[in-house]
C-alpha positions as CSV (number, residue, x, y, z in Angstrom):
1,X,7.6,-13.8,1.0
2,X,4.2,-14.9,-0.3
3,X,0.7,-16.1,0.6
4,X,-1.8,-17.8,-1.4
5,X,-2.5,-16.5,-5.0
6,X,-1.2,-12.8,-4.6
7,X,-3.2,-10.3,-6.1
8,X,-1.8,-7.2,-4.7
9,X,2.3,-6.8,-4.8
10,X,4.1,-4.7,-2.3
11,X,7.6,-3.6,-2.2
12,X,9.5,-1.7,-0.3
13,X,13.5,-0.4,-0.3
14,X,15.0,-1.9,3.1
15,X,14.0,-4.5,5.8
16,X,13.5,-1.3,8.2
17,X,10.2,-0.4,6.6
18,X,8.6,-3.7,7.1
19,X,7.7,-2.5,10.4
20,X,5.0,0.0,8.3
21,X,4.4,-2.3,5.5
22,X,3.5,-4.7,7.4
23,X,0.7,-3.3,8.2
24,X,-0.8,-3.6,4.9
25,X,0.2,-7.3,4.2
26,X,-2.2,-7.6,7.4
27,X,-5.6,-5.6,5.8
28,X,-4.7,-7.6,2.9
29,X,-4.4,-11.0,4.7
30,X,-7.7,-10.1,6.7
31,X,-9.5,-9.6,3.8
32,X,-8.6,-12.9,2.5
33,X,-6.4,-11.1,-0.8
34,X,-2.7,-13.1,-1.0
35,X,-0.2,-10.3,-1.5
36,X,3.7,-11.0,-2.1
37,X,6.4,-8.8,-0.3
38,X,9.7,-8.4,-1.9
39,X,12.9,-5.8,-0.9
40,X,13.9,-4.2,-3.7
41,X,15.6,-0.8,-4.1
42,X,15.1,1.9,-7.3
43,X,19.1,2.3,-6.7
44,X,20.8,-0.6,-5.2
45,X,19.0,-3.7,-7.8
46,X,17.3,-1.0,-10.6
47,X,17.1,-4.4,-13.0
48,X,15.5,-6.3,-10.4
49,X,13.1,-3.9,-9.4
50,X,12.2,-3.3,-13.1
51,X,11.5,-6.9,-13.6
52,X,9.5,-7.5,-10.8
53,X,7.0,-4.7,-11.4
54,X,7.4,-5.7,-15.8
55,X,6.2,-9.2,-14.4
56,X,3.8,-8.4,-12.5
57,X,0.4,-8.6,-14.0
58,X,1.7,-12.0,-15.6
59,X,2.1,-13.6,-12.0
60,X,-1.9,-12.2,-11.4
61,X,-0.9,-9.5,-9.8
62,X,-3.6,-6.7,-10.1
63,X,-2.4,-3.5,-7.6
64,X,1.1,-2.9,-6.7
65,X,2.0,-0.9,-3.2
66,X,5.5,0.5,-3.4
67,X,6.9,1.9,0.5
68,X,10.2,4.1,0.3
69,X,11.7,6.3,2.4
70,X,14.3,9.8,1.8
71,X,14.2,9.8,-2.0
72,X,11.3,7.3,-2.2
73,X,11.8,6.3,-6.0
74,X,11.0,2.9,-6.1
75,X,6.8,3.5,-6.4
76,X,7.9,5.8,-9.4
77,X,10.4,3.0,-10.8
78,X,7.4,0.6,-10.5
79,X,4.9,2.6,-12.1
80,X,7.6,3.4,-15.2
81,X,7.3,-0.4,-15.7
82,X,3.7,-1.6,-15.3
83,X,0.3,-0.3,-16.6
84,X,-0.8,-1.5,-13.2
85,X,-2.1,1.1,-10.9
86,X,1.0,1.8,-8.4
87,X,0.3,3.3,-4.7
88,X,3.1,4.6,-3.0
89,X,3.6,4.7,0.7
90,X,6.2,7.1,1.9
91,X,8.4,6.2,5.2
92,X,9.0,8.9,7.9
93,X,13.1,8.3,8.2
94,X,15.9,11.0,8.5
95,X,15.6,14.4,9.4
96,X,12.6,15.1,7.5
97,X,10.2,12.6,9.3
98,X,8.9,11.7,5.8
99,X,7.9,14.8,4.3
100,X,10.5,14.6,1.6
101,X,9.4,10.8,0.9
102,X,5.8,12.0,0.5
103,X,6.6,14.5,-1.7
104,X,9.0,12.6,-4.0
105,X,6.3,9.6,-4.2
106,X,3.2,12.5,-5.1
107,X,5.3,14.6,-7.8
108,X,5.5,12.0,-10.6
109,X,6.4,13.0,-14.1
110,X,3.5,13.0,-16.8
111,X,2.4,9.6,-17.8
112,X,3.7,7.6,-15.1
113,X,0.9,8.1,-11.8
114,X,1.8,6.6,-8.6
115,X,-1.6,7.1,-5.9
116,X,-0.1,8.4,-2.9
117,X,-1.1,7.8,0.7
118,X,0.0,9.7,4.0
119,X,3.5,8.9,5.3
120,X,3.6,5.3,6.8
121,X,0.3,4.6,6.0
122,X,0.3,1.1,4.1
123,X,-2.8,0.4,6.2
124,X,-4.3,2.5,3.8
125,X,-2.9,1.5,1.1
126,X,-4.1,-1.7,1.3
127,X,-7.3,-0.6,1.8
128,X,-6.9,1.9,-1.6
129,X,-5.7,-1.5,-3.3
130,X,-8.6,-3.7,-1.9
131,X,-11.3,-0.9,-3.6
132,X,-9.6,-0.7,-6.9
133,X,-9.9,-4.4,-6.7
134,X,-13.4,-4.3,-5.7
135,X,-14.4,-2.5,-8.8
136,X,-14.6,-5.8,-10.3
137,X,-14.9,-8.1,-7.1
138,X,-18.5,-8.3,-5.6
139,X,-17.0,-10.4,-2.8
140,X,-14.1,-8.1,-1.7
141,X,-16.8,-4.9,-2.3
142,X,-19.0,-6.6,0.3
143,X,-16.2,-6.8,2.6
144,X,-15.2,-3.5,2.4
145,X,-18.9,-2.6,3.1
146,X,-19.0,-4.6,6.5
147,X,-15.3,-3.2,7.6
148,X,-16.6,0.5,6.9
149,X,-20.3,-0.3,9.2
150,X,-17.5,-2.2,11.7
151,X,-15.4,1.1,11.8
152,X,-19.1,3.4,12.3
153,X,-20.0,1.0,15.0
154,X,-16.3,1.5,16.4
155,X,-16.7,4.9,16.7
156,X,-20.2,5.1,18.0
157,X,-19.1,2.2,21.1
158,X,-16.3,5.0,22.1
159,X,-18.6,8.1,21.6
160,X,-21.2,6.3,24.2
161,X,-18.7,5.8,26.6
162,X,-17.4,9.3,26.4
163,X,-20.9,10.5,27.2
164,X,-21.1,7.9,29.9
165,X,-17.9,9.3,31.5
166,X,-19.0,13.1,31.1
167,X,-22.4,12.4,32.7
């Protein structure tokens, strides 16, 4: 599945983490940045994976999100095969809840970096994607600007009506 001229790939190993991923195709689609989704597994379709993330940058792809849950290797299979910068989003499944995921997605070998978020966060993700992109995008920078004063005023709205309710 694809929007519009994707900049920002994301895959992830199984249909059951588009539940989480989806989250980020959202930011991404808010912020008007096309993103493709593919499912790809590190272990199931290795050559596939390989050629997607080998392909990438030539398709205009500029950040890739890679979700994975239990041994979580795709973000690291990714990141073997791009010079693009790689963030992987580790899924809470089995008995772990995620912690191994996280763990396998943040101890990457030497030479091959994968930026890691917290488990089932592609929300932020996105939003790491959107500001590596917005080192060289005035327009998406601005954006990211108003979302942060939208998530301030957020915050201050609730805090008033705490204090309302207290008083």
């Amino acid at each position: 599945m694809s929007s519009a001229d994707p900049r920002v790939g994301i895959v992830m190993g199984s249909k059951s983490d588009w539940p989480v991923v989806e989250a980020a195709r959202k930011i991404l689609d808010d912020f008007g940045v096309g993103s493709e989704v593919r499912i790809l597994s590190a272990h199931r379709t290795p050559a596939q994976a390989c050629e997607w993330a080998s392909g990438a940058r030539d398709r205009g792809i500029e950040v890739l999100i890679g979700a994975a849950g239990g041994a979580a290797h795709l973000p690291g299979v990714v990141a073997a095969h791009t010079t693009l910068p790689v963030i992987g989003v580790p899924i809470a499944n089995g008995p772990l809840s995620g912690f191994d995921s996280l763990l396998a997605i943040v101890q990457m070998p030497k030479g091959i970096p994968v930026a890691t978020v917290g488990v089932g966060r592609a929300d932020n993700a996105a939003l790491l994607a959107l500001q590596i992109m917005a080192t060289a995008d005035e327009a998406i920078r601005a954006k990211l600007a108003d979302y942060k004063v939208e998530m301030a005023r957020k915050v201050g709205d609730t805090d008033r009506e705490l204090q309302a309710e207290l008083s």
